[in-house]
N, C-alpha and C positions, 0 to 999 in steps of 0.2 A: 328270361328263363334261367334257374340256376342251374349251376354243375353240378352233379350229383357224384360223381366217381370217386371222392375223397372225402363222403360221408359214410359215416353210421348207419344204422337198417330204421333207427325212429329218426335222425334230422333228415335222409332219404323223404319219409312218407309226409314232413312236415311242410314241406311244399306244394304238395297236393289240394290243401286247402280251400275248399271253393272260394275264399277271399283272392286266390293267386290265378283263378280259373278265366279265361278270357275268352271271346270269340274268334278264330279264327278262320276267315272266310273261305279258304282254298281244304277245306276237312268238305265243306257243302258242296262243293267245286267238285272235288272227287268224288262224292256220295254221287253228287247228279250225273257225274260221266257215267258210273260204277252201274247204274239203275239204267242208264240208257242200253248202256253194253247186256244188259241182262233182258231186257226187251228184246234186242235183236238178236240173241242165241236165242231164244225161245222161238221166235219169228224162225230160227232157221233150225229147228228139231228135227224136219228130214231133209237133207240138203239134196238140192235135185242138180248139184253138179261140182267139180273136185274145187271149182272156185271158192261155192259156199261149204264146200265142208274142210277148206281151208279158214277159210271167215271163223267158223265155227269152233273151228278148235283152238285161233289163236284168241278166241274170246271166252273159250272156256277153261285155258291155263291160269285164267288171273283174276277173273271178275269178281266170283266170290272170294279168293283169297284177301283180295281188295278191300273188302268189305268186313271179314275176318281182322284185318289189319288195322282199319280205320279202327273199329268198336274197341281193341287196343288199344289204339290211339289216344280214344278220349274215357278210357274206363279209369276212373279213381278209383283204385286198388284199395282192400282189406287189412289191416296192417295189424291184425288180432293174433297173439301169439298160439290157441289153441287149437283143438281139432273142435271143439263142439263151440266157442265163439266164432270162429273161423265159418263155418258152416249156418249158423242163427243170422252174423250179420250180414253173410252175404247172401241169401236168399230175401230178408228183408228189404234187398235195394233191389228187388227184381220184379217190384208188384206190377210194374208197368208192361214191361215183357211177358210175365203169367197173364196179367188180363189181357191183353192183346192176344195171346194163343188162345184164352179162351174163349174169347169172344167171336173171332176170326174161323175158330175150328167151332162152333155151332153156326153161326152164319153159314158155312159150307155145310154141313149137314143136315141144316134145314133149304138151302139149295139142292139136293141129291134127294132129297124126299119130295120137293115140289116138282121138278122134271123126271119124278120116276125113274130113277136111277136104282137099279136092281138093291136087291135086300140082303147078297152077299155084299154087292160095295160099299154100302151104306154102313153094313158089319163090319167090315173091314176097316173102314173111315172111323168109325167109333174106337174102336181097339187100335189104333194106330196114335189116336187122341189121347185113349188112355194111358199109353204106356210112353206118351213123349216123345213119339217117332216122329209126329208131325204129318198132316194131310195134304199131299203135294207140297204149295212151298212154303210151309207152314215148318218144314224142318229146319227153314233157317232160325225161327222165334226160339223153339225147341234147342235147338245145337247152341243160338249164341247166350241162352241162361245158364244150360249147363256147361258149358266152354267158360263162361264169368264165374262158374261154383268151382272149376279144375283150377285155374288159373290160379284163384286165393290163394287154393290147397296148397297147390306149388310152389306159389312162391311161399307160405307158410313153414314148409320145410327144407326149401332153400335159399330164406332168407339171409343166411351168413356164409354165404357164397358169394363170388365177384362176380359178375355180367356174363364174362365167358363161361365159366362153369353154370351158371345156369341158360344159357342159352345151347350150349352141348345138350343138357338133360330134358331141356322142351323139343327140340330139333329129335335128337335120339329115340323120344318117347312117340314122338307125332310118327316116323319113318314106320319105327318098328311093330307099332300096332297096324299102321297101314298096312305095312307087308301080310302081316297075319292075319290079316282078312281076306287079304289077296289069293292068300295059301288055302286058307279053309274055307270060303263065303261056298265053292262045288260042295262042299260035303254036311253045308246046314241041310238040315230034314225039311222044315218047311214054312211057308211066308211069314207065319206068325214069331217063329224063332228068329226065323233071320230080320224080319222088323225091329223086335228085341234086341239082336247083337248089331245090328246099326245104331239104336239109340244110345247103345253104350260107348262103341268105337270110334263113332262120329266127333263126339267134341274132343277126342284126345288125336284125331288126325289132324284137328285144324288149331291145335293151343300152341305149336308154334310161330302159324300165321299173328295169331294174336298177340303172342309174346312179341313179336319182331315190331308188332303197333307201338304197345308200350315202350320197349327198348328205343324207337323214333323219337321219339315224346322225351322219355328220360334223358336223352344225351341230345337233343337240341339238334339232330341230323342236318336241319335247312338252314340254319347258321353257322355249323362245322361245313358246310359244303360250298357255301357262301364265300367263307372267308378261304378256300381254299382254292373254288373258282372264281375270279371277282367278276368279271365280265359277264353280263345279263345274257346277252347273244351268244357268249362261248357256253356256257351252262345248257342253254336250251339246244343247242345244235348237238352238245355230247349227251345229253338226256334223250334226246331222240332218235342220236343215232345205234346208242344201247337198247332204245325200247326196242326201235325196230328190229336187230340181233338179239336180242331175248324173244320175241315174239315167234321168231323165224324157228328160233330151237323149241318155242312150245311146240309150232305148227307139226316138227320134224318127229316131236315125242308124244305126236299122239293124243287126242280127248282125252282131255281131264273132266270127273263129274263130281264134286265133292257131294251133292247129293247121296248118290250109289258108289260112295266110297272108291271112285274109280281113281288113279293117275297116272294115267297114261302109261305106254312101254316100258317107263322109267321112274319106279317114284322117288327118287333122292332129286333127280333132273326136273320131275314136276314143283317137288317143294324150290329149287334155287328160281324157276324160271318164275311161280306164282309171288314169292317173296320179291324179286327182282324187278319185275315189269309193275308190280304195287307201287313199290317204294319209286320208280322214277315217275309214275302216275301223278302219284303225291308232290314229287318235287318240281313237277311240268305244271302244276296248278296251282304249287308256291307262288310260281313268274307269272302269271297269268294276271293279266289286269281286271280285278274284278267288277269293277265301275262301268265294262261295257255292255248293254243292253243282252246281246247272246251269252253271258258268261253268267248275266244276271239271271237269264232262263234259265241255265242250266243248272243253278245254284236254288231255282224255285224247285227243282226237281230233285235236287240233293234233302232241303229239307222235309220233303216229303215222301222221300225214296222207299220207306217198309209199306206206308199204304198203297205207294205201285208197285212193288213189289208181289202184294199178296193181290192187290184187286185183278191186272192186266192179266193174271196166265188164268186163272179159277173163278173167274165172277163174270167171264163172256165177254172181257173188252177185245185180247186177242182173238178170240172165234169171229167175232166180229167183222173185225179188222181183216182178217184171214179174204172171210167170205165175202165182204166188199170189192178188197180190192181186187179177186179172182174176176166178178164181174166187168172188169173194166179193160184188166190187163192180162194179155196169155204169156209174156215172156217171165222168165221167172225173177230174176233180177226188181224189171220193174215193180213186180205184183211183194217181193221184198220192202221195198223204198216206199210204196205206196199204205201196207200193211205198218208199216212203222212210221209213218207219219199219221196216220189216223188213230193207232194207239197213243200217239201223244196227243192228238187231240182232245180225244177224248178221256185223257186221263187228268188234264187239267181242268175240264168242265167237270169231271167227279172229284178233286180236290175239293174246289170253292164249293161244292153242294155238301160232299159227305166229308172225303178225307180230312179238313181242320176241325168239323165241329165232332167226329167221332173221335180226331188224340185229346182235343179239350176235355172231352167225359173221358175219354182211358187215365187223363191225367190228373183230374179231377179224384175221380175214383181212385188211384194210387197215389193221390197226396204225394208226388214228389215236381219236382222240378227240373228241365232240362238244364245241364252244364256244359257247353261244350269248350275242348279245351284246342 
């Protein structure tokens, strides 16, 4: 990987290069942890004790941030000096992401028509489609095109800035739109506006999660960290014993939903805890041997992580799963552990049927190519 700190803004982007672009296994590593953890918040939406809704919020300070970060991570930046190239070519590398929203958001809406699901929510579902808000969790396809259209921009006009200076201006912009939704989200008049002022505020709360992906990426993080812990055992034992103390201060500050623009008590404390407990995520899955069969699972569930993403909360694997396990088991915990292991069940028997051959057609259809870096 090169150093980039003591280059120019074109030798900078000239590295990028998909000839320079490699796979790196511990990105799938984290995706598949990142997808599991996102299963079990869901699995735990009404926590029926201070346990799970501890659970719950220490997996709701990071999970999407996570993910936020990764997409960071391996996005090849725009390196167009104008406002109107700047904007042409980066919606052009997002055919993948627009056809998946919209395929994904008529799929669900011909679902809500077939189970007679009322002709306001059906309304609502269409108008939520149209304006990019996203139908359930379809706001993350939604949030991370236009989070990759913000990003360009910005770095477009602060490309002749140093790393600090522009990580001040992504960090500053993310807080302070937060806060101001915070302030005014009481006094929007009504669903349809306030849908509206999410689509808009959403991907500028989360373009410093993403900036922080890139900046990983740019500056070589797991080899500066490497060479500064050498010890395999000491790394992982200070990585874990930080996750743990980052977790505990999510737990302390409260649900974070980046959904509903929520973060917690504290939102400067939610962006260090969601940035923080990412970034050692990523560096716990650097160390991880990925050659062993469980690591190899969870890396099948990395690369497949957006089609569980959207199928397990919205297509009836969780209801499912819910309703199952309630048969079996009355403690809550158990009927947790048992719900969540049958949505993986069952989400890898809808990979091998659906999930591969529907990215082949999205992929197909958008004529490009995965690079992961």
């Amino acid at each position: 990987m090169v150093c980039v700190k003591s280059m120019d803004y074109k030798k900078k982007e000239k590295w990028l290069d998909k000839k320079h672009i490699k796979y790196l296994p511990y990105i799938d590593l984290a995706k598949g942890i990142g997808i599991l953890f996102v299963i079990l918040g869901h699995l735990l939406e009404h926590p029926k004790s201070s346990f799970e809704l501890s659970l719950k919020a220490a997996i709701y300070c990071f999970h999407m941030p996570l993910f936020f970060i990764l997409s960071g991570l391996t996005y090849h930046p725009c390196n167009k000096t104008t406002l109107r190239d700047t904007i042409i070519y980066s919606l052009k590398r997002k055919k993948y992401l627009l056809i998946s929203y919209g395929i994904y958001s008529v799929v669900f809406i011909i679902k809500d028509i077939f189970i007679k699901t009322s002709t306001i929510s059906i309304l609502w579902d269409i108008y939520k489609t149209v304006i990019f808000n996203g139908i359930n969790v379809l706001w993350f396809l939604s949030t991370l095109v236009l989070v990759e259209i913000l990003f360009d921009l910005m770095r477009m006009m602060t490309q002749r800035l140093s790393w600090k200076q522009e990580l001040i201006i992504f960090i500053t912009v993310s807080v302070m739109f937060s806060v101001m939704y915070k302030c005014t989200e009481n006094y929007i008049p009504n669903r349809g506006i306030l849908f509206l002022v999410q689509t808009g505020i959403r991907p500028i709360s989360v373009v410093a999660f993403f900036y922080m992906g890139w900046l990983f990426k740019q500056y070589n993080i797991i080899d500066r960290v490497k060479k500064a812990i050498e010890s395999k055992i000491s790394r992982i034992f200070v990585f874990s014993i930080c996750m743990l103390v980052i977790l505990k201060i999510g737990i302390l500050n409260g649900l974070v939903d980046i959904h509903n623009i929520c973060f917690g008590n504290n939102i400067i404390l939610s962006y260090f805890v969601g940035i923080s407990a990412s970034v050692l995520l990523i560096l716990l899955c650097a160390e991880t041997n990925t050659f062993s069969i469980l690591t190899r699972a969870v890396m099948y569930f990395g690369k497949n992580s957006l089609f569980i993403m959207i199928s397990h909360n919205y297509l009836g694997v969780r209801s499912f799963a819910e309703f199952f396990a309630s048969q079996i088991f009355t403690n809550s915990i158990l009927k947790l552990l048992d719900s969540f292991v049958i949505v993986i069940i069952v989400e890898t028997i809808l990979i091998l049927i659906i999930g591969r051959k529907l990215d082949q057609y999205i992929r197909a259809a958008s004529k490009i190519h995965e690079y992961i870096q």
